[in-house]
C-alpha positions as CSV (number, residue, x, y, z in Angstrom):
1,X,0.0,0.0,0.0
2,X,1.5,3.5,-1.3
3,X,1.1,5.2,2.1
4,X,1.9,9.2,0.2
5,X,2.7,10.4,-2.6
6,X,5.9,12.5,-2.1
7,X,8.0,13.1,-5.3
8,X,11.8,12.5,-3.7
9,X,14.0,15.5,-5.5
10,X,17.5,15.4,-3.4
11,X,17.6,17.0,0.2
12,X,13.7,17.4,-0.1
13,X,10.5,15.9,0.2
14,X,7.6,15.9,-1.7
15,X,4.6,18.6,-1.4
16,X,2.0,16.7,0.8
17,X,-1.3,16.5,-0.9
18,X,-5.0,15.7,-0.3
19,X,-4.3,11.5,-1.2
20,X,-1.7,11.8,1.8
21,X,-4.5,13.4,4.5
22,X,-7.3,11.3,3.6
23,X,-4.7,8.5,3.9
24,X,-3.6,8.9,6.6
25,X,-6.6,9.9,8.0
26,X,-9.1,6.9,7.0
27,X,-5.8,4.4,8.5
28,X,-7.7,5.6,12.0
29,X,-11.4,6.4,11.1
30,X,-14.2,5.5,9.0
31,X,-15.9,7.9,5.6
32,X,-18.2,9.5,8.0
33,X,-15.8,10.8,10.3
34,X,-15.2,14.6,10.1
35,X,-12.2,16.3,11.5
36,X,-11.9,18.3,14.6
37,X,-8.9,21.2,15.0
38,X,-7.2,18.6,17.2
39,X,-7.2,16.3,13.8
40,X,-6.0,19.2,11.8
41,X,-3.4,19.3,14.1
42,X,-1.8,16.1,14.2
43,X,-2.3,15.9,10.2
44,X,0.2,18.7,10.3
45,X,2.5,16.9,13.3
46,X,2.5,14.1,11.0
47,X,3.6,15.6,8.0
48,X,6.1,16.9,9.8
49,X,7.4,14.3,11.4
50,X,7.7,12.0,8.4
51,X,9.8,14.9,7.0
52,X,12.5,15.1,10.2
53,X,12.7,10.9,9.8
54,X,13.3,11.2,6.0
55,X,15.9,13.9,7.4
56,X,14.6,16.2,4.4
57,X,13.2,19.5,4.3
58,X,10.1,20.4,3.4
59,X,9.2,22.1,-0.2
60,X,6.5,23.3,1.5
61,X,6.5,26.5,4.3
62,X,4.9,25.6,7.3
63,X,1.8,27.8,7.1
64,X,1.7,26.8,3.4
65,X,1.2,22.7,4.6
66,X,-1.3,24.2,7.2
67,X,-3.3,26.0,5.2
68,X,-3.4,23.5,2.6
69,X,-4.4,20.8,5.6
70,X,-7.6,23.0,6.5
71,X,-8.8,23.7,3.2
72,X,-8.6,19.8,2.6
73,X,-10.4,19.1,6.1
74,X,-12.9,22.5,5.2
75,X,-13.5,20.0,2.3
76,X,-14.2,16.8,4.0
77,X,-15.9,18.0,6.9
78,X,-18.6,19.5,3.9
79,X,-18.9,16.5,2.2
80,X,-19.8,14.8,5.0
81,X,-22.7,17.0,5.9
């Protein structure tokens, strides 16, 4: 199972995208789940912290990853309405 979808370009990672949250977020919870700000949160952590273990930076900023993280969850959480 592909578990994200980073593009590896040396000393970075990839740009996290949508397939990555849901991913990551569906491993824990079911379709009908929406996510709280505490979710949002660890979403982020995660992202993160899979960049510090990979020991590559980020081509994202942080509030760029953020941002990108809520608009996702905004997203979601409609959807599931």
């Amino acid at each position: 199972m592909k578990l994200n979808n980073w593009h590896i370009e040396p000393g970075f990672t990839a740009t996290f995208t949508p397939d990555d949250y849901r991913g990551w977020w569906l491993a824990n919870q079911n379709e009908s789940d929406t996510l709280t700000l505490i979710d949002r949160a660890e979403l982020l952590d995660n992202c993160v912290y899979l960049a510090r273990a990979e020991g590559r930076e980020m081509t994202q900023q942080l509030e760029e990853l953020r941002a990108a993280i809520d608009r996702w969850a905004d997203e979601w959480n409609s959807s599931r309405a």
